[in-house]
Each structure stands twice: as C-alpha cells, then as structure tokens.
C-alpha positions, 0 to 999 in steps of 0.5 A: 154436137151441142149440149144445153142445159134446159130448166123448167123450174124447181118443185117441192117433194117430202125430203123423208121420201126422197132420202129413204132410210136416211134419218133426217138428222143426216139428209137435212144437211144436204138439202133442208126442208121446210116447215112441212119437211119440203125439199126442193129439187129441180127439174132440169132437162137437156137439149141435145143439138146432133147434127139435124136431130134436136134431142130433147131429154125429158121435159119436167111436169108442164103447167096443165095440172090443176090447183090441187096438183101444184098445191102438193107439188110447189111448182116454183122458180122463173124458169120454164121450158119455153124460156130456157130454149129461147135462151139458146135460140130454140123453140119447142117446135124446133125439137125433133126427138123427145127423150123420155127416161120414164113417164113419171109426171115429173119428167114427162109432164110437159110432154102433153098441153091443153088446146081448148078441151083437147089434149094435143102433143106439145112438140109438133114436130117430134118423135116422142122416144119410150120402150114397150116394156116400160110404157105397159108398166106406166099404162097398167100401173102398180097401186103404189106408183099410180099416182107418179103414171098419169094417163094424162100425160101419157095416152096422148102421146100413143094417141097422137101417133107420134110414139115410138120405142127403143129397143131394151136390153136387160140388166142382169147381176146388177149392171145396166142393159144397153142399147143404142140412139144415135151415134154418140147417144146410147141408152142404158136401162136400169130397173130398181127406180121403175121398169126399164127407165133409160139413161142417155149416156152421151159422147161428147168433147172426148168425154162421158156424160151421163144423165141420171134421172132418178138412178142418182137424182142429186149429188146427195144420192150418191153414197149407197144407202141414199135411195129414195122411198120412191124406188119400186125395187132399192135393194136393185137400185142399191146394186145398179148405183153401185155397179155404176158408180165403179164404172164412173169412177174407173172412166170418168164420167160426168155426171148430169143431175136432174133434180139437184136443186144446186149442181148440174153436173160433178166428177167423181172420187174414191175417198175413206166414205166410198166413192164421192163427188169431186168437182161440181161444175155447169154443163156448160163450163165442159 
C-alpha cells in the first residue's frame, strides 16, 4: 500500500462559521481572516494505492460552478486535482474507487464535470462509494444545509450507474459506528457534522491514519469547543470528537487533515488544556 497526498487547491469560508462559539479574539490566531473575516482552508484529498484498487478520498469542489459561485468561495492556489495526480504518476482515468465521506460541494465537487451541455462522472472508470443513509439526506436536503447538497454534484453520479454504497453501522453514546472497505481500509461513521458522513481510517506502515474530513477539519479543531456553525448536530459532534480523540490518544493515531491550510498531518498529546497536537508532520515524512 501507498499513501498520496492529493491537493486541489485552497478556498475561503467565514472564519466565525468555521469556529462556532469560538470568539474571534481567540481563532484569529489560529487562522487570520481577511478584510471580509475570510479564512482559508485547503482542500486536501488522499490517493490510496492497494494493490489493484486506486482509492481516491474525496476530491474538493471541481471548477464547473459559475461566477457567482467561486465569487463567494475564492476558489485559489496553483494546485488542482489533475496536477496533483500526475505529480505521482496518475491520471483520473487511472482511479478505481472514489471515496466520499460526504457530498458537500466542497468534497464532492469535483465528482461531476461538464461535456458540452452534459453533466458526465469525472472518473470514467470508478466506482463512486456513499451510504444510502446519508445519500437520502443529501438528495432530500434540510433548509440549512441545502446550499452545501448540490444536485449538480450529486444525481449524476446515481445517473451514471457507477454509484454504490457502503454498509452503516450507527454510533451509539457518542462513539462512531464502523464498518468495512478493504482489508486495510475501514470506515467509521460519525453524525454530528451531517448524517452518517464516513471517516477512512487506514492501516498503514504498522500505524494508524485517520482522515478527518470535517469531524476535525484542521488542527485548530481539536480542543472540544472548537465546532463549526456548520455542524447540523454540535453537541453530537462535541461527544464523537471527544470519544475520538481519547481513542487517538490511547493508540496513536495519526491524524489526516482536510482543510488545514497549513498541516496535513499531527500526533496527539495529553496536555494541562486536554488533548493536544504534538507533531506536525507530511503524510509523506510517515
């Protein structure tokens, strides 16, 4: 098995919406915002080589949004999906599987491209991987979170019959579900950020590495208040990051971080402040 860091480029989202009840005084350290209270944040996504499977988890927002789209997000930075893959050799044609740990536009964007007046998968050759649970949620979507579910994104992909689901198993007091992928990939479901998004938790090189999406978007997420105004459900999110974060703890595990606009990866410690980061480090310094 090979791990890959894949980035696509960095976008910009209201930092007071991104740190919840945090004041600003306090996350203006850890990420500072621009002149309209901007932060950005990365959108970093993992290329998982496993024998004949070529895994691709998420795959940031795409470039098929008009204008006005990208004039509220700052889509920015030289990095794209194409670039980064041919960087270690691939192209998308070359991906098997796609990962979704859930269909917000900023993670599944990139899912659907455009072919003339048609709206066509982007991996050709790829199974493209959800649960039912959370695909009814995304398609039948809540007033408040309608405007991260684009249909867009996500109806092609049922469209093109290249849609399949994983199997969920709940959570329950706080602690994630779990259910399988492949051998060395298994899959943790989690519920406070949306319904049943998935977290890869992988084996690899006699460790653990567990890509957060947005249970723990960035480092800067990790001490317990820090949850995001997204969140549909903070005070589940609150318990899973707490029940997560002893887990991490108590077996090292390393965690992959999707939107840090500065680490991809950290350890963790117990420290006077709870559990904190330790080491920062690239994914491919493992």
């Amino acid at each position: 098995m090979r791990l890959y860091t894949i980035n696509t480029g960095y976008f910009k989202l209201d930092g007071g919406a991104m740190f919840g009840v945090v004041p600003k005084s306090i996350w203006n350290k850890i990420n500072p915002a621009d002149e309209n209270n901007m932060c950005s944040w990365a959108l970093r996504c993992l290329l998982i080589e496993d024998g004949d499977r070529l895994i691709l988890v998420d795959n940031g927002m795409g470039n098929k949004q008009d204008a006005k789209f990208f004039n509220h997000y700052y889509l920015h930075g030289d990095d794209t999906l194409d670039k980064s893959l041919a960087k270690h050799g691939f192209h998308r044609d070359d991906i098997t599987d796609v990962f979704l740990t859930h269909l917000h536009f900023d993670h599944c964007g990139g899912s659907i491209a455009r072919d003339g007046d048609k709206s066509v998968p982007a991996f050709k050759k790829a199974i493209y991987w959800s649960n039912s649970e959370h695909w009814q949620w995304a398609v039948k979507p809540n007033e408040r979170e309608k405007a991260s579910f684009l249909k867009e994104n996500i109806l092609p992909i049922e469209e093109s019959g290249q849609l399949k689901f994983i199997e969920t198993a709940g959570s329950t007091n706080g602690r994630p579900g779990e259910g399988s992928f492949t051998e060395n990939l298994s899959v943790r479901f989690v519920n406070g950020h949306t319904k049943e998004m998935m977290l890869p938790q992988i084996r690899y090189k006699s460790r653990t590495i567990v890509f957060m999406a947005d249970l723990l978007p960035s480092q800067g997420h990790i001490p317990l208040p820090y949850v995001m105004a997204y969140d549909m459900f903070p005070l589940t999110t609150l318990n899973e990051k707490k029940s997560f974060l002893g887990e991490a703890l108590e077996k090292d595990y390393i965690l992959f971080f999707e939107h840090d606009p500065q680490y991809e990866c950290c350890n963790l410690q117990q420290t006077e402040r709870g559990i904190r980061p330790k080491d920062f480090f690239k994914l491919s310094e493992i």
